[in-house]
C-alpha positions as a Markdown table, in Angstrom:
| # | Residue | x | y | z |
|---|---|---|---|---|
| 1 | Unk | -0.7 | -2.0 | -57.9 |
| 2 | Unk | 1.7 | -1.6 | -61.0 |
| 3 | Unk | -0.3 | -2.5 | -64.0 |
| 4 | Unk | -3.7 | -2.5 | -62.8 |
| 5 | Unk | -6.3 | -1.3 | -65.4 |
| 6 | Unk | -9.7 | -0.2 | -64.7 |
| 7 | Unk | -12.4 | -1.5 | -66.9 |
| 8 | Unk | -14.0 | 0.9 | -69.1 |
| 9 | Unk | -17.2 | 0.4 | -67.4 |
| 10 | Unk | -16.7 | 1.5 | -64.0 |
| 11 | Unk | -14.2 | 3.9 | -62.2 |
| 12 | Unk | -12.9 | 3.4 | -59.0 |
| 13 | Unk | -11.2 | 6.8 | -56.6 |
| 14 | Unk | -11.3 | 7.4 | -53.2 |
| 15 | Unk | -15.2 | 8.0 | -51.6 |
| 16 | Unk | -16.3 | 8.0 | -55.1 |
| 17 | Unk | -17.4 | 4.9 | -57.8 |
| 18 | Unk | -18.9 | 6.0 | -61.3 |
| 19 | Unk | -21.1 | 3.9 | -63.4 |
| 20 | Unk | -20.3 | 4.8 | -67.7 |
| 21 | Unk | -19.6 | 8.3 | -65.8 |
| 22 | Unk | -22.3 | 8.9 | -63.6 |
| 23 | Unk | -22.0 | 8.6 | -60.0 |
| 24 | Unk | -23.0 | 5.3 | -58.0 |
| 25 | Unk | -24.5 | 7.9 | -55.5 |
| 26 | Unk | -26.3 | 10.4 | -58.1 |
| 27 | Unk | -28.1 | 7.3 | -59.4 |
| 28 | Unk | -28.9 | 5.8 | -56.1 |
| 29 | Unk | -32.9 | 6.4 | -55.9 |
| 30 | Unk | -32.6 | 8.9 | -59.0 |
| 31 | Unk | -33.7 | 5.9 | -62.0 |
| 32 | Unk | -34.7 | 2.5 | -61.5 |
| 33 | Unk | -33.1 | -0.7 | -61.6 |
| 34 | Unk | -33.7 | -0.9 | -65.4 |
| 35 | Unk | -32.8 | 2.0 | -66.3 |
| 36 | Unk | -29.2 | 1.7 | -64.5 |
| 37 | Unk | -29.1 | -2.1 | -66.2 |
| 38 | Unk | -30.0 | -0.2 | -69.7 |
| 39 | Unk | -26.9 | 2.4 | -68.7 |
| 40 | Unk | -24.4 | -0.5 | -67.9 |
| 41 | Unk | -25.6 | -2.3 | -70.9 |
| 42 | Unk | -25.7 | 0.6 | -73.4 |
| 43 | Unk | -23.2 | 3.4 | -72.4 |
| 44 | Unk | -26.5 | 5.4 | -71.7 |
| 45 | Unk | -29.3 | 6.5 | -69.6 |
| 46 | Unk | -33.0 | 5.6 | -71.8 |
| 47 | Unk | -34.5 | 8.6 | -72.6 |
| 48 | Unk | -38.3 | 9.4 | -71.4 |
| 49 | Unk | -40.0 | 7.4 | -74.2 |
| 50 | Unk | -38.1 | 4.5 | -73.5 |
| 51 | Unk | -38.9 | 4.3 | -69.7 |
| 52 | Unk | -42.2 | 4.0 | -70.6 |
| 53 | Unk | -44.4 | 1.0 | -70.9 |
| 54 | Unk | -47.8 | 1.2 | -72.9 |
């Protein structure tokens, strides 16, 4: 596909899809939901404190 860009968010290859550049897989059942949404938001994974409610 001549042309095609990839957004800067997500990378598509073969057998592999990376989220701001950490693998779909790796982050499968390794953070939670918010934690990915913060990633996809922010360009970044929240650091202890911020996983934290309290």
């Amino acid at each position: 596909m001549a042309g095609f860009q990839q957004p800067a968010i997500t990378r598509f290859q073969p057998n592999e899809v990376r989220v701001r550049g950490h693998g779909v897989a790796d982050l499968m059942g390794g953070v939670s939901f918010g934690a990915a949404v913060i990633l996809i938001l922010n360009g970044e994974l929240p650091g202890a404190r911020a996983r934290t409610i309290g």
